[in-house]
VOBA-1610 file (N, C-alpha, C; in pm, whole numbers, padded with zeros to 5 digits, always signed):
BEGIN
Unk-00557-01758-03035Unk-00572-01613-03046Unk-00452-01545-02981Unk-00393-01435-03077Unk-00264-01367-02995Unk-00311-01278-02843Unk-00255-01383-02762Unk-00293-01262-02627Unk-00295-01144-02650Unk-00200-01052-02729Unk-00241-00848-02731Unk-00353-00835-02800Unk-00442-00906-02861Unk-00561-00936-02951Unk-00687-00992-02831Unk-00669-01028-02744Unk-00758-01074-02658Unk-00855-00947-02629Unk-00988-00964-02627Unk-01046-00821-02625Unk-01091-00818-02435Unk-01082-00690-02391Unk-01080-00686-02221Unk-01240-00791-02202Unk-01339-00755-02243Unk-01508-00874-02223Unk-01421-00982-02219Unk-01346-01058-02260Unk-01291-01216-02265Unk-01165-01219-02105Unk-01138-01126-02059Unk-01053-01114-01931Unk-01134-01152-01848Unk-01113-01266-01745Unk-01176-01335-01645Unk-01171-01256-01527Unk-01076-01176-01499Unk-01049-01089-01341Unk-00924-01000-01376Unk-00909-00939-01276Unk-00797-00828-01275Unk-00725-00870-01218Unk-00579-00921-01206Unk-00478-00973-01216Unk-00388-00813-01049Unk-00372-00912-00970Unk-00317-00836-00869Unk-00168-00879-00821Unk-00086-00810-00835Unk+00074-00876-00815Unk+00153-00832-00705Unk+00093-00897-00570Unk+00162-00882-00462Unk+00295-00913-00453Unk+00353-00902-00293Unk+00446-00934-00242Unk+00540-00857-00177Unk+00632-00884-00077Unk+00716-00861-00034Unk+00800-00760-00122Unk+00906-00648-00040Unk+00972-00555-00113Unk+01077-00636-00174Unk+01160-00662-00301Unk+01220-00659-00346Unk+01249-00811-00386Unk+01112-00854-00396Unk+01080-00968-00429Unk+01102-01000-00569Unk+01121-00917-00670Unk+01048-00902-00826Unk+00901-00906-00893Unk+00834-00829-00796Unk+00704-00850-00802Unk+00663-00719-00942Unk+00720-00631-00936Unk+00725-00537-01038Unk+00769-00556-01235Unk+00885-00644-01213Unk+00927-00660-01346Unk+00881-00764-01348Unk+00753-00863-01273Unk+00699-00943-01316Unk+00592-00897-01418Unk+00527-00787-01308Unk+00397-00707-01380Unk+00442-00633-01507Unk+00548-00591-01546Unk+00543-00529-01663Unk+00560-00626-01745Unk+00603-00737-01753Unk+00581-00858-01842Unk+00466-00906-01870Unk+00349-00903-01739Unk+00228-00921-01800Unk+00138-00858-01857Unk+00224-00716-01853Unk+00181-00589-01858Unk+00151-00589-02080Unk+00323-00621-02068Unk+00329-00635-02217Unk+00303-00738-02325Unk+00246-00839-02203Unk+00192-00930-02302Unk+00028-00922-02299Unk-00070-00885-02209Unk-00155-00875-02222Unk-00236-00762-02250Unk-00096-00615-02287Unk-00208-00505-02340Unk-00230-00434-02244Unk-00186-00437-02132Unk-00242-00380-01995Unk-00134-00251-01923Unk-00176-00181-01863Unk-00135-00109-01771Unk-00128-00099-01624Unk+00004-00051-01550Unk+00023-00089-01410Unk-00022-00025-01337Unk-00111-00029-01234Unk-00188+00066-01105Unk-00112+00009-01012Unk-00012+00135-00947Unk+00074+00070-00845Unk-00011+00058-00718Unk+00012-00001-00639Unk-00051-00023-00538Unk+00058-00033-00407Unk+00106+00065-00388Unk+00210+00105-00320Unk+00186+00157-00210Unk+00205+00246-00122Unk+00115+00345-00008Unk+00253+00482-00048Unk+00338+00430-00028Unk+00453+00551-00085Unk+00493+00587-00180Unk+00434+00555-00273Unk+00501+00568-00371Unk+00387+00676-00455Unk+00342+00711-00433Unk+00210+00775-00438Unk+00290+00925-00436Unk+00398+00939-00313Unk+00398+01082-00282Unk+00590+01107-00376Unk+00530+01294-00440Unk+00577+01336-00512Unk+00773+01314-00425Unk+00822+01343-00522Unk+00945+01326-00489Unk+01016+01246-00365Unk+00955+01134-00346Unk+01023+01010-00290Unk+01009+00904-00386Unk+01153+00876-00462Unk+01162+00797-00563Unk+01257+00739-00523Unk+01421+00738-00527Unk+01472+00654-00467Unk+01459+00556-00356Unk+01384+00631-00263Unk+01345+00528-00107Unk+01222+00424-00140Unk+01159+00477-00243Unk+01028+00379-00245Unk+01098+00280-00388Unk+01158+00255-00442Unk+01178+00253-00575Unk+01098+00218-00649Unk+01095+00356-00697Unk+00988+00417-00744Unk+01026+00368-00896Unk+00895+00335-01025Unk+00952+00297-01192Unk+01057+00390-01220Unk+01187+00358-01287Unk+01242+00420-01334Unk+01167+00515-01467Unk+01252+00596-01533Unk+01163+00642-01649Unk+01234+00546-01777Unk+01257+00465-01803Unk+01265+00402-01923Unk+01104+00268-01882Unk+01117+00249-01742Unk+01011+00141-01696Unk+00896+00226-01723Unk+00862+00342-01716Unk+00734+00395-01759Unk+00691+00422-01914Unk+00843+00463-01924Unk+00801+00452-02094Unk+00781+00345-02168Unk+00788+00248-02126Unk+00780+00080-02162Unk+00607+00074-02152Unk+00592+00047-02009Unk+00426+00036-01980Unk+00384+00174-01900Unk+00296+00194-01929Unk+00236+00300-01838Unk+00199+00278-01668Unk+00226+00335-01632Unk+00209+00334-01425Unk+00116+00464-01439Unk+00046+00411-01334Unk-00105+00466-01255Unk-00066+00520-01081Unk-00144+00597-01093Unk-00147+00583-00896Unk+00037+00615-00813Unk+00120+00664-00910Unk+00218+00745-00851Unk+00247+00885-00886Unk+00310+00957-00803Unk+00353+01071-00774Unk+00202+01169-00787Unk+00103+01113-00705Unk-00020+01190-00714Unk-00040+01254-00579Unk+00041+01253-00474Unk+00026+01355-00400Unk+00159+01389-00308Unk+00144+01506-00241Unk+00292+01600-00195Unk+00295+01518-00076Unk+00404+01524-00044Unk+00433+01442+00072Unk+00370+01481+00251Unk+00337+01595+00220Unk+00245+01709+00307Unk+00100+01632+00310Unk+00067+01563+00188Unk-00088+01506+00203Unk-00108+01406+00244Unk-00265+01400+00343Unk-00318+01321+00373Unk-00351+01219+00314Unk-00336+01092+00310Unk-00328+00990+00179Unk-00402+00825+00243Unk-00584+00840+00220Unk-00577+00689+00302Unk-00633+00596+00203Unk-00641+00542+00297Unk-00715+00376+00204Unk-00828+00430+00159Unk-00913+00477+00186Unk-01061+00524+00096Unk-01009+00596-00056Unk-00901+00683-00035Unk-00887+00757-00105Unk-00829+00673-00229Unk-00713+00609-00152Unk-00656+00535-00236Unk-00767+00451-00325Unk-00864+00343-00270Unk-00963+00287-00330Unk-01070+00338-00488Unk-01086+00479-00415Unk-01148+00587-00524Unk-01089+00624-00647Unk-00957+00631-00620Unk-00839+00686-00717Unk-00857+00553-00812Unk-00809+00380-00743Unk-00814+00305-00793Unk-00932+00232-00873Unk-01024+00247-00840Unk-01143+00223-00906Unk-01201+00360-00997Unk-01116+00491-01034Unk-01168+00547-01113Unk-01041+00474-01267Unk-00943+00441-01217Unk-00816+00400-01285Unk-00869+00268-01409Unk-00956+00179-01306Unk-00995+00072-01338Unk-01130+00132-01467Unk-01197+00203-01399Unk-01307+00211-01517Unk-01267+00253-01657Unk-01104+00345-01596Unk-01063+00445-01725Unk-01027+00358-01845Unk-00921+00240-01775Unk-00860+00160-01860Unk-00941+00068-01926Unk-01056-00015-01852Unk-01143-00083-01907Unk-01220-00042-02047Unk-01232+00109-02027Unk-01306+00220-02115Unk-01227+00158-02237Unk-01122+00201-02196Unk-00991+00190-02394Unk-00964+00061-02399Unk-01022-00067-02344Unk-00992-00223-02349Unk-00833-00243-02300Unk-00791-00183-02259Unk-00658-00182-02141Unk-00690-00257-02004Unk-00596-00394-01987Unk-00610-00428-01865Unk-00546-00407-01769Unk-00612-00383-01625Unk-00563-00333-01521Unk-00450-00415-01435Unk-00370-00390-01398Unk-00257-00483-01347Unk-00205-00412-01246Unk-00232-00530-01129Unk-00234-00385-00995Unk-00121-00458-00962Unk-00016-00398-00887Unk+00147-00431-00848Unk+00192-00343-00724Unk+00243-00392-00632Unk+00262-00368-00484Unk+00301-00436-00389Unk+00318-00379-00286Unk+00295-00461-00104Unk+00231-00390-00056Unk+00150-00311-00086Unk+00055-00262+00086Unk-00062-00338+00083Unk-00010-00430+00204Unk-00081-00517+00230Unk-00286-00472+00261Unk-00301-00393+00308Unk-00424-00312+00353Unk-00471-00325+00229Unk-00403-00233+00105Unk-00463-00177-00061Unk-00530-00307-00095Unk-00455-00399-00072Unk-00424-00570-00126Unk-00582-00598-00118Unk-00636-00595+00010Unk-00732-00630+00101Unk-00849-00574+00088Unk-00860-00457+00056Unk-00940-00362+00042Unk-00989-00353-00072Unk-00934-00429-00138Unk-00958-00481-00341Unk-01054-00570-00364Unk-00974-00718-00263Unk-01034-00792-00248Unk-01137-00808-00205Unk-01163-00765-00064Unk-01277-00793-00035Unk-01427-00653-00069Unk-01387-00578-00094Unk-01447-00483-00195Unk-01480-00419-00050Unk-01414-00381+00072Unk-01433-00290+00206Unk-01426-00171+00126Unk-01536-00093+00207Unk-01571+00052+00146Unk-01601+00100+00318Unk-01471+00257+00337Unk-01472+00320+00419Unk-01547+00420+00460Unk-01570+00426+00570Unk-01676+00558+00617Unk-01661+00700+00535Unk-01798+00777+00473Unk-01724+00855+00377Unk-01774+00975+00489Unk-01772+00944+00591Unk-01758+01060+00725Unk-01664+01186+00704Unk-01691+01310+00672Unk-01576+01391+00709Unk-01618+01465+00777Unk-01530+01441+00930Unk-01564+01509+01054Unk-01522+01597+01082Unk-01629+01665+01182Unk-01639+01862+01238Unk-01532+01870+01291Unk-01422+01952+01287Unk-01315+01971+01324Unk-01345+01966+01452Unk-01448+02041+01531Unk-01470+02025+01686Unk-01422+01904+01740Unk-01532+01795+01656Unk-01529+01608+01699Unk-01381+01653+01732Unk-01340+01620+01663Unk-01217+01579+01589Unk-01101+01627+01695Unk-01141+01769+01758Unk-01025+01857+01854Unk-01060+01747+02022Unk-01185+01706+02011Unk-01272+01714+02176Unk-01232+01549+02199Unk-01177+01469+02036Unk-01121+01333+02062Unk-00997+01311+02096Unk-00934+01457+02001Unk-00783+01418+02020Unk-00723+01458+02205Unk-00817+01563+02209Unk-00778+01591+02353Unk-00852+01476+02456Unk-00926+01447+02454Unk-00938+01327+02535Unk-00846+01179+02477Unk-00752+01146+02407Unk-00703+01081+02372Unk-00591+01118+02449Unk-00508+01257+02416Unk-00435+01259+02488Unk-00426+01309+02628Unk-00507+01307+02727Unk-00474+01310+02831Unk-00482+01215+02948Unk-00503+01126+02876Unk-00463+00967+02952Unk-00331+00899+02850Unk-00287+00939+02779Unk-00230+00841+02671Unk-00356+00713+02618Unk-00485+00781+02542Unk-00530+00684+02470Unk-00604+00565+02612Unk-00572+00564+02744Unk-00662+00479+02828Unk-00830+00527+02816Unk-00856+00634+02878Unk-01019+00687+02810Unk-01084+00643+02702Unk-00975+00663+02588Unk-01074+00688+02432Unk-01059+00559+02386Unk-00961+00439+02448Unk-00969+00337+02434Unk-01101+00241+02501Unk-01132+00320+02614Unk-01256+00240+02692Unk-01365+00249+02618Unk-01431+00409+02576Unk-01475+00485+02530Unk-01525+00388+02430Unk-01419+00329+02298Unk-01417+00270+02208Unk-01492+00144+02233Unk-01443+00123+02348Unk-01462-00057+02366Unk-01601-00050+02351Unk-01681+00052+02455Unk-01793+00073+02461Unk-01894+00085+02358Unk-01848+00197+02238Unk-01944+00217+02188Unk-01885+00121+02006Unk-01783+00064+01985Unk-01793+00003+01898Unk-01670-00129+01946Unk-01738-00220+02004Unk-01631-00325+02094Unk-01550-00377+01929Unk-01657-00410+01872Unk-01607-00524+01761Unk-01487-00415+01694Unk-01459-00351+01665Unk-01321-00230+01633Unk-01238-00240+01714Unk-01271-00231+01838Unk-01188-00206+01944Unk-01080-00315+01959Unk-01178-00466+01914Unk-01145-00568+01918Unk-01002-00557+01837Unk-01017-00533+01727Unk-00918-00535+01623Unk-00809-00433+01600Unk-00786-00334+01713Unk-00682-00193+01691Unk-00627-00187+01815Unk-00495-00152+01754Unk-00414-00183+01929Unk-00444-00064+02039Unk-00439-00092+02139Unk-00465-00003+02260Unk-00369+00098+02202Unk-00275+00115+02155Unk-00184+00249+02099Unk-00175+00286+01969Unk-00257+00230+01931Unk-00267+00316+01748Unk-00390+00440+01804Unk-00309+00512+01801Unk-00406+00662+01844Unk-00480+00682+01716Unk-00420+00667+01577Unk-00463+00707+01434Unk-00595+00647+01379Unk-00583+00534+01478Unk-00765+00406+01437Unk-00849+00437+01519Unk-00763+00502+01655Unk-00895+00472+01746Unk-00932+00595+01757Unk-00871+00681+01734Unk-00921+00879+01715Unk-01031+00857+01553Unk-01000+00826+01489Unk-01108+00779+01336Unk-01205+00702+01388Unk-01202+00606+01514Unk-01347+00501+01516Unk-01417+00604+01598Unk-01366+00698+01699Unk-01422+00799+01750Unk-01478+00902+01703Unk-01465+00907+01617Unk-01481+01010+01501Unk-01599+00955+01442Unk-01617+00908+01357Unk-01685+00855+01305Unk-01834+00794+01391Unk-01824+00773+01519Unk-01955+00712+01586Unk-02018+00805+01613Unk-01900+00901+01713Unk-01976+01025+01736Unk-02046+01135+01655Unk-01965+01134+01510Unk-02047+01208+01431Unk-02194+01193+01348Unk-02203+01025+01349Unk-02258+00958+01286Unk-02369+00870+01287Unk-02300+00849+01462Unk-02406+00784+01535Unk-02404+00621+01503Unk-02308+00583+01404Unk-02278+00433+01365Unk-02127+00403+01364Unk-02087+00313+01399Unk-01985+00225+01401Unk-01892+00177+01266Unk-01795+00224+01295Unk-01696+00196+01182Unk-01743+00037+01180Unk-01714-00066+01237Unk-01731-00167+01214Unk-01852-00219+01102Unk-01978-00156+01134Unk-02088-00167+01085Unk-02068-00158+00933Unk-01932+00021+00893Unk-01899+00014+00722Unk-01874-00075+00684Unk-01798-00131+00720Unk-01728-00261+00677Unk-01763-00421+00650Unk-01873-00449+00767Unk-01946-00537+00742Unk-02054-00499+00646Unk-02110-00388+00624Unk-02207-00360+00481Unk-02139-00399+00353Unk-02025-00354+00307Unk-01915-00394+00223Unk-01883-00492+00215Unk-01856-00535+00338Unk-01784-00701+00277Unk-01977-00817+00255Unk-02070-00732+00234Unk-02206-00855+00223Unk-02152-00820+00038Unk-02158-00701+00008Unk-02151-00667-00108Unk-02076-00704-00172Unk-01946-00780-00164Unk-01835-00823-00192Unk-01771-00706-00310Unk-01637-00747-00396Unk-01586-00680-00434Unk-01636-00594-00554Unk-01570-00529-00619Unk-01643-00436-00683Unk-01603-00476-00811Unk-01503-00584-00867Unk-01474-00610-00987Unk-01399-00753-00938Unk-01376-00841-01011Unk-01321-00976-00988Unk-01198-00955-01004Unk-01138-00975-00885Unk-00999-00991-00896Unk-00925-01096-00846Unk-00780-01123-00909Unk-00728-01228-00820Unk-00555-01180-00797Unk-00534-01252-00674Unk-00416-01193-00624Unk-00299-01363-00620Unk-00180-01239-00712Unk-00075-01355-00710Unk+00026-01281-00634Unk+00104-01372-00553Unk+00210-01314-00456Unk+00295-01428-00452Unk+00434-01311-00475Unk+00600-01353-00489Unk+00672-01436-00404Unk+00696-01530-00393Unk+00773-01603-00331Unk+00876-01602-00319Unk+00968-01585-00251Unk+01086-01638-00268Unk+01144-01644-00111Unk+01263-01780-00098Unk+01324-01830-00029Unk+01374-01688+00068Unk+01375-01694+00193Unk+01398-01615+00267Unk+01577-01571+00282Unk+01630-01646+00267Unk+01745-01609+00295Unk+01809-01536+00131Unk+01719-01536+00020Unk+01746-01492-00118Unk+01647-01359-00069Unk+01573-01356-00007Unk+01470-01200-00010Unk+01578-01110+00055Unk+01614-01165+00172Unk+01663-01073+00239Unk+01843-01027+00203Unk+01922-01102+00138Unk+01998-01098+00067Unk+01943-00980-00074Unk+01871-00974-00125Unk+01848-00900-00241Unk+01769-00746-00205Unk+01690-00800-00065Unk+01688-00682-00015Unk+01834-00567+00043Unk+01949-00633+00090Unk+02044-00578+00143Unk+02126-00524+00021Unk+02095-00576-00116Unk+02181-00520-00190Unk+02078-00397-00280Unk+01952-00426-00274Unk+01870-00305-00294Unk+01897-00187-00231Unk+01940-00162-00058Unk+01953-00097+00011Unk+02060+00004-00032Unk+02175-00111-00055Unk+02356-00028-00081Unk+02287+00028-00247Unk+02184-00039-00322Unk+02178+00039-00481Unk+02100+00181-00410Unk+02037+00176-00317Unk+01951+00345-00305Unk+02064+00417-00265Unk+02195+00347-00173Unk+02282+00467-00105Unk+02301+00537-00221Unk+02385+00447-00330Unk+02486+00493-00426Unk+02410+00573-00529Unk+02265+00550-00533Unk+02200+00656-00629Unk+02191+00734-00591Unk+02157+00842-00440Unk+02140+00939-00366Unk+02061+00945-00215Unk+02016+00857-00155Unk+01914+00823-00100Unk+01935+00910+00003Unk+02011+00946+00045Unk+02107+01025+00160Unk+02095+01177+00104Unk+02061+01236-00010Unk+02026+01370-00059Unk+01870+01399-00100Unk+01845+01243-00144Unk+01670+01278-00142Unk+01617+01299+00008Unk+01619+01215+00058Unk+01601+01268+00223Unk+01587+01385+00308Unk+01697+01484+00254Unk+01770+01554+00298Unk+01667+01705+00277Unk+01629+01694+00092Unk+01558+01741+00051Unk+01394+01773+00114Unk+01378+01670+00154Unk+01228+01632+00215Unk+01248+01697+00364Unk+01370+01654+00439Unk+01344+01683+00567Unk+01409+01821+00585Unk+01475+01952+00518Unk+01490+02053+00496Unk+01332+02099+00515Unk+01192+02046+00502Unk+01085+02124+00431Unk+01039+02082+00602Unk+01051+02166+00680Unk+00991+02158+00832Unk+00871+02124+00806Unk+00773+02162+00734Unk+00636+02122+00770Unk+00615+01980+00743Unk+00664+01918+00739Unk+00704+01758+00705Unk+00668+01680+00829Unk+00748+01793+00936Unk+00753+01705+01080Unk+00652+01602+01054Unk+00660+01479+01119Unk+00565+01416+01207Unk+00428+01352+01062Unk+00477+01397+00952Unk+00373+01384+00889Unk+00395+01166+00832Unk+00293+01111+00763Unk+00315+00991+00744Unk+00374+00967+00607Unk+00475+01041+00571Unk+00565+00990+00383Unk+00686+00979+00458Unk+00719+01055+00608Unk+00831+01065+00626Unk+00873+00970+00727Unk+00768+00906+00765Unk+00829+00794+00824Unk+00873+00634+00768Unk+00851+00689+00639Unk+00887+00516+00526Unk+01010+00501+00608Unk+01002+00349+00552Unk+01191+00325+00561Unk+01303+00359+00451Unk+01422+00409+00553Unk+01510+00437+00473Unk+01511+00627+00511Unk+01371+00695+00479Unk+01323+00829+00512Unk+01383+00828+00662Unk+01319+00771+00733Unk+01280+00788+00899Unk+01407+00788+00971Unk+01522+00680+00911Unk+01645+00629+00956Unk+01723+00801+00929Unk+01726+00823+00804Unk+01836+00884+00774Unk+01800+01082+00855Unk+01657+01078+00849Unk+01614+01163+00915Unk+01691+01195+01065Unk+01687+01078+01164Unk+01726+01053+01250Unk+01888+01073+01250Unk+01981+01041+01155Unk+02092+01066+01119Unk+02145+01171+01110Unk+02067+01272+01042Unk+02056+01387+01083Unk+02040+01493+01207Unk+01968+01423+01245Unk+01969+01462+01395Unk+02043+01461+01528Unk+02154+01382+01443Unk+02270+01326+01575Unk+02184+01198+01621Unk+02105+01085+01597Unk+02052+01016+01720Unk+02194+00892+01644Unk+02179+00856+01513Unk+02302+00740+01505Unk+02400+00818+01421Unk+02470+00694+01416Unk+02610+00719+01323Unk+02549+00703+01159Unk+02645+00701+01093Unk+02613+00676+00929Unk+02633+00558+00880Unk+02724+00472+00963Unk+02691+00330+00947Unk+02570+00264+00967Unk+02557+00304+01125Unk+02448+00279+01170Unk+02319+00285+01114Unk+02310+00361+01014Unk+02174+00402+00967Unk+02161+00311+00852Unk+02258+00297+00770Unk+02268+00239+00671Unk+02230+00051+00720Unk+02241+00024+00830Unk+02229-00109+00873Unk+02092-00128+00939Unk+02029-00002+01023Unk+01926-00004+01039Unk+01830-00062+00950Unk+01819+00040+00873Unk+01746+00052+00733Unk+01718-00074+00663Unk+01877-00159+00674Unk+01828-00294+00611Unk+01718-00389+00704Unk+01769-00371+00840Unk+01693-00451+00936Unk+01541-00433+00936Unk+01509-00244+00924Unk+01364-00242+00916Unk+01281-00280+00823Unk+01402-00314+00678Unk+01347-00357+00558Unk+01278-00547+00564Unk+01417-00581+00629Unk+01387-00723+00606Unk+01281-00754+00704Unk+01290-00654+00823Unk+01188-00702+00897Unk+01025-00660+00879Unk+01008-00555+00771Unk+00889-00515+00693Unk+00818-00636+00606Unk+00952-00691+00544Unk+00913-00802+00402Unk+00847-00907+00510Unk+00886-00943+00638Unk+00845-01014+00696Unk+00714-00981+00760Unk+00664-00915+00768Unk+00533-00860+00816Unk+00441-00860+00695Unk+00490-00832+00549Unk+00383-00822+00435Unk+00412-00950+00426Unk+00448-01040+00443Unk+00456-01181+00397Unk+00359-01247+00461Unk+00317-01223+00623Unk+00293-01283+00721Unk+00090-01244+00702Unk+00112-01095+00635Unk-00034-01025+00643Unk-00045-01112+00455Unk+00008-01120+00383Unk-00041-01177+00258Unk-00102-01340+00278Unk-00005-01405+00328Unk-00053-01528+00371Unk-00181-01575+00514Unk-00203-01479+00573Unk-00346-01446+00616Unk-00472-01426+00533Unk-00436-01391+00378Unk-00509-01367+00327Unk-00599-01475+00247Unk-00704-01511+00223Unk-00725-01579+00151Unk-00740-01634-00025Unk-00746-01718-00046Unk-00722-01710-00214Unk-00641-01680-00283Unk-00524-01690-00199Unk-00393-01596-00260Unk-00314-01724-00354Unk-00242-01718-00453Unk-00163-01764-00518Unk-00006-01731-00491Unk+00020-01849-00452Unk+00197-01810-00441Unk+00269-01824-00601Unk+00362-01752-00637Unk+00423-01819-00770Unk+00588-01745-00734Unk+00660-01777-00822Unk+00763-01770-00818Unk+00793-01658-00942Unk+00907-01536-00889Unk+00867-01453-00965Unk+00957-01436-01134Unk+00934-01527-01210Unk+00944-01571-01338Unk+00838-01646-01397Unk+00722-01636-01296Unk+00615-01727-01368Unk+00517-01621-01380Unk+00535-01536-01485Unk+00418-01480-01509Unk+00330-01563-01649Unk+00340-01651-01673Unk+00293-01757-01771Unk+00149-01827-01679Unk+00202-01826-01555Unk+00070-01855-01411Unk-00028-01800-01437Unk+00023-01629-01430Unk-00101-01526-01418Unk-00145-01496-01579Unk-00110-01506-01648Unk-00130-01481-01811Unk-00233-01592-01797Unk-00199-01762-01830Unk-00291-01831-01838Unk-00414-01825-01761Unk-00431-01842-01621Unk-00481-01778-01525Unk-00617-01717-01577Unk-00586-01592-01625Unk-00611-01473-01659Unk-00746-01535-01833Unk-00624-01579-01913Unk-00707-01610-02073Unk-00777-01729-02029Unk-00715-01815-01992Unk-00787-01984-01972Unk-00925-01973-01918Unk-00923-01913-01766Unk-01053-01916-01687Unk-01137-01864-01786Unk-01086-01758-01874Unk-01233-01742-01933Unk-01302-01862-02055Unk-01189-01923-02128Unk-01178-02002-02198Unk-01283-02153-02124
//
């Protein structure tokens, strides 16, 4: 049977295409994209927000007009953007495409999105009283986070367990959430993961030899200078209300920001940038292979995930 003829009821799982930045994890997916009929749900965390395209590299427009992409440029760089949300967006994406027998082909590194697929975790749909919310942050900050960290230990240890004494952003949300709620972030999560995922999926992730990642990452870097990367930036951080917000601290954003500011030189930034890169790929590498069930392949084998994909059901 011609795979573009395969009807979506005969698709065994939804096909997930991790990996590291600049792995080829992308022009893998549009290959499986175009052989199996399917469409791409990026699964990005930045790439999401409107006009950061060079820094995230973002589909070109001949790559969209090829296959269709999901789940970018859907919010201003001003917006609040989390994993729940993201999840919702993605599982309305999934029902849409399933609807027209289009298969879903999710493509990325955020490692969290990755995770949150898999194991079908569903977040507190808590939205807290601005009060909570003022009476945490100020007790957060007037110890630097020692209080609201105890606080935490106390009333949800098993969280506490798992978020660093200085991520103010997890432990102001587990505070949030108990106090309003009277239950434990932890508790969402273990309800979710009894339930397991919400559609069968399986996750393949990019391999490649380290001293070729980070090499292809460094020449990715010099392709964003020479396209503009240094004027998109520029653009974004002109818009003051930006400060401090989370699109503007990607890499590549954060460096050149700083460049601006007098803190480095323009060499300097440009070398940064690679370091925070290669040393990123090394952190999604480290959180993918934690993961379980994962498939390594090499990124020319999308013949893996195609068969994969028709066979199991076969």
């Amino acid at each position: 049977m011609p795979l573009l003829s395969l009807p979506i009821g005969q698709i065994s799982h939804i096909p997930i295409i991790a990996g590291p930045t600049a792995s080829g994890k992308s022009a893998l997916a549009i290959k499986v994209c175009t052989e199996l009929s399917g469409e791409l749900v990026s699964m990005d965390s930045m790439q999401i927000y409107r006009g950061m395209n060079i820094g995230t590299a973002k589909p070109t427009v001949d790559e969209q007009k090829m296959i269709r992409h999901h789940l970018i440029d859907i919010a201003n760089p001003d917006e609040k953007y989390s994993v729940a949300r993201y999840l919702n967006d993605a599982y309305r994406v999934i029902e849409e495409l399933l609807s027209k027998e289009k298969l879903p082909v999710f493509c990325g590194g955020t490692g969290q999105y990755a995770k949150s697929l898999m194991d079908g975790i569903e977040y507190s749909p808590i939205t807290v009283i601005p009060e909570i919310r003022r009476e945490i942050t100020e007790l957060y900050d007037k110890d630097h986070g020692i209080s609201a960290y105890e606080e935490l230990k106390r009333v949800d240890p098993e969280s506490a367990e798992k978020i660093h004494p200085n991520n103010a952003k997890r432990i102001i949300r587990a505070l949030e959430v108990y106090r309003q709620s009277n239950r434990t972030l932890s508790s969402y999560r273990e309800s979710s993961l009894q339930k397991g995922p919400k559609y069968p999926f399986k996750i393949f992730v990019v391999n490649l030899p380290r001293d070729l990642l980070y090499q292809r990452i460094d020449q990715r870097v010099d392709q964003m200078i020479a396209k503009g990367l240094e004027d998109e930036v520029k653009k974004i951080w002109e818009n003051q209300s930006l400060a401090g917000e989370t699109s503007v601290q990607a890499i590549g954003y954060k460096e050149f920001v700083d460049y601006f500011e007098g803190i480095r030189t323009y060499n300097e930034t440009i070398e940064i940038i690679k370091q925070r890169t290669r040393n990123y790929a090394k952190r999604q590498i480290t959180w993918f292979r934690s993961m379980k069930e994962t498939i390594w392949i090499d990124p020319d084998e999308d013949s893996v995930i195609i068969d994969s994909i028709t066979l199991d059901y076969a």
